[in-house]
C-alpha positions as CSV (number, residue, x, y, z in Angstrom):
1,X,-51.3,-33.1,8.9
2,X,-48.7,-30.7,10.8
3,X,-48.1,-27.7,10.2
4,X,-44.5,-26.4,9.4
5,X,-44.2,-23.7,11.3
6,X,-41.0,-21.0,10.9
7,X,-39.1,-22.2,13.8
8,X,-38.9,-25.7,12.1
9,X,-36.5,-24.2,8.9
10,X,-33.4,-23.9,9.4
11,X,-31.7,-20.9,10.2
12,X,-30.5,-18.7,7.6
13,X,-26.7,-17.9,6.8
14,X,-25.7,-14.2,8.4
15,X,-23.8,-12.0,6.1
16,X,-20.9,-10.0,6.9
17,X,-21.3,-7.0,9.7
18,X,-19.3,-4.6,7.8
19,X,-18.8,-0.9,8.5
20,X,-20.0,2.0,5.7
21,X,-17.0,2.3,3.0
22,X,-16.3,5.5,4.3
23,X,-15.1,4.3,7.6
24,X,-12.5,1.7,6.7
25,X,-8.8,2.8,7.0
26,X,-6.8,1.9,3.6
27,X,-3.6,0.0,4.8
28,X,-1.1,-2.1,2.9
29,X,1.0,-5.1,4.8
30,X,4.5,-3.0,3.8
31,X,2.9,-0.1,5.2
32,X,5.1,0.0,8.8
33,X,2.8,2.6,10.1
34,X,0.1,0.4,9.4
35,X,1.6,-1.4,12.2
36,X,1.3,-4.8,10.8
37,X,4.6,-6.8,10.2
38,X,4.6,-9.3,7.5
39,X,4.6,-12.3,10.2
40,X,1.6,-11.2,12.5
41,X,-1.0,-9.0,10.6
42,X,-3.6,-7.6,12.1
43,X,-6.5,-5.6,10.7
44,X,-9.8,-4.1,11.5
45,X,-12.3,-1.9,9.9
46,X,-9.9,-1.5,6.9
47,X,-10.0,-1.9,3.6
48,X,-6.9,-4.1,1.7
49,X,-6.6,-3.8,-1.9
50,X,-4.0,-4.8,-4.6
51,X,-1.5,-6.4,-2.3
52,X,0.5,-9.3,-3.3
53,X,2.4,-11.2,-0.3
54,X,2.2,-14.6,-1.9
55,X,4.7,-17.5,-0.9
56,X,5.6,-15.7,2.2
57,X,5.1,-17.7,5.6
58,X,2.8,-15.9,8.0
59,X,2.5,-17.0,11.5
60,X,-1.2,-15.4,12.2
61,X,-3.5,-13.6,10.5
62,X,-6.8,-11.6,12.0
63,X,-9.4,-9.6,10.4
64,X,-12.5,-8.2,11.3
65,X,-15.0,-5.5,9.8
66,X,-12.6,-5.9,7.3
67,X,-12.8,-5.7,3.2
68,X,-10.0,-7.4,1.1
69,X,-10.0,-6.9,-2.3
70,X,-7.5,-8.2,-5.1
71,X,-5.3,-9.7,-2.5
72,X,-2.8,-12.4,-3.2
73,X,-2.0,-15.3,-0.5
74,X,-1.0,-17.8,-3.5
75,X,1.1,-20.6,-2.2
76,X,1.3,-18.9,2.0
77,X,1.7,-21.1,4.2
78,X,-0.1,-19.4,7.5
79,X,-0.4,-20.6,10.7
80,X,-3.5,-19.2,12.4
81,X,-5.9,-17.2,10.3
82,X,-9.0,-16.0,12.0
83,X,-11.6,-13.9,9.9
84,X,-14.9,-12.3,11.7
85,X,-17.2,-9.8,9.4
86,X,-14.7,-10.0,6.6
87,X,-15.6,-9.9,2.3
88,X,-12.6,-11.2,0.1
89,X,-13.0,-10.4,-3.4
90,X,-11.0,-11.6,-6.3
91,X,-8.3,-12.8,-3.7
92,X,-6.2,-15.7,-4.4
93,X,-5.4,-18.5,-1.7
94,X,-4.6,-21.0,-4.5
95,X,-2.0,-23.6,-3.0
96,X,-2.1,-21.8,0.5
97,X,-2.1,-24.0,3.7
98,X,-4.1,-22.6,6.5
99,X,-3.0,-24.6,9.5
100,X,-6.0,-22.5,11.8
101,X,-9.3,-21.4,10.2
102,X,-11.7,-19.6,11.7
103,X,-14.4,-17.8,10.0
104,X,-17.6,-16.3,10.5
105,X,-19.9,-14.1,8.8
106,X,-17.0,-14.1,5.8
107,X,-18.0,-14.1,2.0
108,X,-15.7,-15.3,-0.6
109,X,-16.4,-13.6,-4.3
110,X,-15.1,-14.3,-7.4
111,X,-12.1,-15.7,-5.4
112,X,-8.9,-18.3,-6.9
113,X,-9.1,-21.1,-4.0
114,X,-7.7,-24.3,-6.1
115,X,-5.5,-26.4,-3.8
116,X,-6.0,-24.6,-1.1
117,X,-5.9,-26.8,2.1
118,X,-7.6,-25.9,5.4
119,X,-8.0,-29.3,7.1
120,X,-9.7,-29.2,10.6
121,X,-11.6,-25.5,10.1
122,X,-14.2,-23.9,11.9
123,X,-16.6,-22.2,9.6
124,X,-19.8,-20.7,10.2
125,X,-22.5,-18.5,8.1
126,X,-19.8,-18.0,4.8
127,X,-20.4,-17.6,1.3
128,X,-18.6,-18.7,-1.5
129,X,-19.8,-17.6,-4.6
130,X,-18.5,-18.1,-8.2
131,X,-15.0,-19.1,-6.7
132,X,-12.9,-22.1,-7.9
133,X,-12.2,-23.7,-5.3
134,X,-10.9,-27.5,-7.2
135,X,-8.9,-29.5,-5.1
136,X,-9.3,-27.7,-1.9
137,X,-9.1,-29.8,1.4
138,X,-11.4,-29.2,3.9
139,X,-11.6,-32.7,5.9
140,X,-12.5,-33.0,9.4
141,X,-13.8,-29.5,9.5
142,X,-16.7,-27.6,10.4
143,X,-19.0,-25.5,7.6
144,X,-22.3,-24.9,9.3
145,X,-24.8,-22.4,7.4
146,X,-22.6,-21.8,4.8
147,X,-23.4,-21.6,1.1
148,X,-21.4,-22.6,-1.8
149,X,-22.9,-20.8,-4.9
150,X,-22.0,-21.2,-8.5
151,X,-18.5,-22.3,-7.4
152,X,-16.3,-24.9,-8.9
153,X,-15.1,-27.7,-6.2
154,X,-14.4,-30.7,-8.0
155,X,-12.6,-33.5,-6.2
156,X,-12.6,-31.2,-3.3
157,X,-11.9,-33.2,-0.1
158,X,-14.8,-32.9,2.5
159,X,-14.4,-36.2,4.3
160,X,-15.6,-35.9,8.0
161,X,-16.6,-32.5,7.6
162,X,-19.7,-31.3,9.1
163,X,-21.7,-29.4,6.6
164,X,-25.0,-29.1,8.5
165,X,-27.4,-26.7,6.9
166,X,-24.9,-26.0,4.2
167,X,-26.7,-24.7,1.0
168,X,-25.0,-25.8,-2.3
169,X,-26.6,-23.5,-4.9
170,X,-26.8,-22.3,-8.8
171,X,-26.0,-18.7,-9.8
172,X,-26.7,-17.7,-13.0
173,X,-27.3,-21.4,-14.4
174,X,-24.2,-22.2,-12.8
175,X,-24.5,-25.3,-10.5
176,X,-22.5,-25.6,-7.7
177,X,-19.6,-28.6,-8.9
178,X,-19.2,-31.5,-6.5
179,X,-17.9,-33.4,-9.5
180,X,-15.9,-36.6,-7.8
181,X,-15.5,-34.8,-4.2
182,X,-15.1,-36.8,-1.2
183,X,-18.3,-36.4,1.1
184,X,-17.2,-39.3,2.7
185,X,-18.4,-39.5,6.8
186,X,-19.2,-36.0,6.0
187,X,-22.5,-35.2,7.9
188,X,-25.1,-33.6,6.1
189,X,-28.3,-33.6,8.2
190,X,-30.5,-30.1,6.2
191,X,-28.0,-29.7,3.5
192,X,-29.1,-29.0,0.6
193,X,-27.4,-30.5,-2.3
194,X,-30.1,-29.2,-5.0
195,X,-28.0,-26.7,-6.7
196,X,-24.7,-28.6,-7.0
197,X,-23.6,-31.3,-9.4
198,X,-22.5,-34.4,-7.9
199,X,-21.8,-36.7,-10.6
200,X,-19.1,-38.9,-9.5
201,X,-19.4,-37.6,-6.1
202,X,-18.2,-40.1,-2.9
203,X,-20.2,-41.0,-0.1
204,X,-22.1,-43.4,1.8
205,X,-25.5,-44.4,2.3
206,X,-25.4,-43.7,6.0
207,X,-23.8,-39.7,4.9
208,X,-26.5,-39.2,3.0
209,X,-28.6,-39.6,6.0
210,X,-30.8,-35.8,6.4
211,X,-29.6,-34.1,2.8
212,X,-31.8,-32.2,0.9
213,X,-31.7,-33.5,-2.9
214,X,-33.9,-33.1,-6.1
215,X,-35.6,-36.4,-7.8
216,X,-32.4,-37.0,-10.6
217,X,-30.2,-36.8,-7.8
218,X,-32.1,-39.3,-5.4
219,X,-31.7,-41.6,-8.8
220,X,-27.9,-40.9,-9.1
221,X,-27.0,-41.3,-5.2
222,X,-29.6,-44.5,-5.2
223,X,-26.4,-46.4,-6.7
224,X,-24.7,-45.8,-3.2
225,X,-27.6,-47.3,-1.6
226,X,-27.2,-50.4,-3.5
227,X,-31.0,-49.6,-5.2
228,X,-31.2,-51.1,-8.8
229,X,-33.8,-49.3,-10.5
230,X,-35.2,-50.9,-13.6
């Protein structure tokens, strides 16, 4: 029999580079000698916290090394957004369109995400943990190494999205909800769906093609396969 050696698992998800507390600069977006207009914000090794710029449109936003904290983007509509070694916590994107997404090496905590729709994203090595993120739209995207933990994403849209050695997980007894979402030509070659709840979830035979799943699951997804089990 053949030995599984290391280099056969899959990589594991890279948190956030971020510098010691200490070292980020507190700014606000009103701030004018932050130097960051309301339409182009720009951000780095800084720490945001208890700003509320909801509904506003916002043509790009950039961060890096870069902490937000208690941040509301409810109902934005922003054109580019590009995130690199960035942790939002308790932020609200509920309702928000992000035209652009680019994200790596970002965690999401205890974030309000429901609604949100960022179609076409490009995500790599993110968190999302004990977020609601119901109703978010994140077809024909990109989510490689990322991990959804103890988050709420029912009837989430993920059609056509690659989610390639994406971990859905449980935190604290709470599974990761895929109630009714659309997986539909979603790839899923190593992701593992072990932690999530996926009663009533949508997707074909041929998606489910690689996924990592525990036995009750392989009976519930054995209905898409056409299997009648007896």
């Amino acid at each position: 029999m053949r030995t599984k050696r290391k280099s056969d698992e899959p990589p594991a998800r890279q948190g956030p580079d971020l510098p010691h507390p200490d070292n980020l600069a507190r700014v606000t977006f009103e701030n004018p000698l932050a130097g960051l207009p309301l339409t182009d914000l720009t951000i780095e090794d800084a720490l945001v916290e208890g700003q509320d710029v909801s509904g506003h449109r916002i043509s790009s936003l950039i961060a890096k090394g870069c902490v937000l904290r208690d941040v509301s983007f409810a109902n934005c509509e922003i054109g580019s957004i590009r995130l690199r070694d960035v942790r939002l916590v308790k932020c609200d994107l509920s309702n928000s369109l992000l035209r652009v997404l680019e994200a790596n090496r970002v965690e999401f905590v205890d974030c309000r995400l429901i609604g949100m729709r960022a179609a076409e994203s490009r995500c790599n090595n993110m968190l999302i943990e004990n977020c609601d993120g119901r109703y978010t739209q994140w077809n024909d995207g990109q989510m490689r190494l990322c991990e959804f933990r103890g988050s709420q994403f029912a009837e989430c849209d993920l059609r056509s999205t690659d989610l390639e050695g994406t971990i859905f997980a449980q935190a604290s007894f709470t599974q990761t909800s895929l109630r009714q979402a659309d997986l539909t030509g979603a790839r899923l070659q190593g992701t593992d769906l072990r932690g999530a709840d996926i009663d009533g979830m949508l997707a074909r035979a041929e998606d489910l093609r690689g996924a990592i799943v525990a036995a009750p699951q392989a009976l519930e997804l054995a209905r898409l396969m056409g299997v009648i089990i007896r």
